[in-house]
MIZAFI-16774 format. One line per field, with one value per residue (C-alpha): residue in three letters; x, y, z. Coordinates in steps of 0.2 Angstrom, whole numbers. Layout:
MIZAFI-16774
residuo <- c(ALA:...)
X <- c(X:...)
Y <- c(Y:...)
Z <- c(Z:...)
end
This chain:
MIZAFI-16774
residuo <- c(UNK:UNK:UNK:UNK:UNK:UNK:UNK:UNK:UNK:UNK:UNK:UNK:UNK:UNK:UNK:UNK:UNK:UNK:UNK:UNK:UNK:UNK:UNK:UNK:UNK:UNK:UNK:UNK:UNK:UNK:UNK:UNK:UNK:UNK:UNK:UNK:UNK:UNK:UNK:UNK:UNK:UNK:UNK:UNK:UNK:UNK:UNK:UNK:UNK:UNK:UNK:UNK:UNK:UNK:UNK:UNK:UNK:UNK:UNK:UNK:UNK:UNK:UNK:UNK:UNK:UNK:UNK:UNK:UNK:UNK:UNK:UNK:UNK:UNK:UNK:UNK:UNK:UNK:UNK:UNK:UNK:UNK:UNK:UNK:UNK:UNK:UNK:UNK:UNK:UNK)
X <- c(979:976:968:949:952:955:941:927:935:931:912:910:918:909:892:894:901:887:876:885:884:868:857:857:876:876:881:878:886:901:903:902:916:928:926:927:944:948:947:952:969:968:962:980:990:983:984:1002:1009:999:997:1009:997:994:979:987:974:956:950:959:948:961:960:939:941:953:945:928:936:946:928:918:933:931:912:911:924:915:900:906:911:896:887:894:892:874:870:880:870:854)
Y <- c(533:551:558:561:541:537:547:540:524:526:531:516:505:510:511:492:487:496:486:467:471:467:479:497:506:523:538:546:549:556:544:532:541:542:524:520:528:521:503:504:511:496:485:490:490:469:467:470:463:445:443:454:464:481:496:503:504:511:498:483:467:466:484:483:467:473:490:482:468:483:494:478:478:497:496:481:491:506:496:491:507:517:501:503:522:519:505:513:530:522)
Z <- c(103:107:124:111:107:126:130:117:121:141:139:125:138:153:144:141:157:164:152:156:175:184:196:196:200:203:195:179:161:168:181:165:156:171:176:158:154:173:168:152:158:171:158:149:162:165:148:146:163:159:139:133:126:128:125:106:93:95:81:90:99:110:114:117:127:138:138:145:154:166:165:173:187:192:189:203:216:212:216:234:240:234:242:260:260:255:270:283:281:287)
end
């Protein structure tokens, strides 16, 4: 999969991640598309250290689950860091 499938792949991801997750995270479209590509490079990397099954094909299930299974991961980190520096600022 070329880096235009990893990209589309990332903000697809991210979008739904964002969708799935409850309350309000922060950050725009671009924030989407980096925490997308983000977890679904971590989505990969879990995928093929536990199931033998890695991030190959853009039209796979696999790839989509694994894809949005590592987006939810980065969205809830991403959620706890942007959710400390909020609280300790007041």
């Amino acid at each position: 999969m070329g880096i235009i499938g990893w990209i589309i792949l990332g903000l697809i991801a991210g979008a739904i991640a964002k969708a799935i997750l409850p309350g309000r995270q922060g950050g725009g479209w671009i924030v989407t598309l980096i925490l997308g590509v983000v977890g679904a490079i971590l989505g990969g990397w879990i995928g093929s250290a536990i199931f033998g099954v890695g991030i190959n094909e853009f039209w796979s299930l696999s790839t989509w689950l694994l894809a949005i299974g590592g987006a939810i991961i980065v969205l809830l980190i991403w959620g706890l860091i942007t959710g400390r520096n909020k609280s300790s600022t007041r």
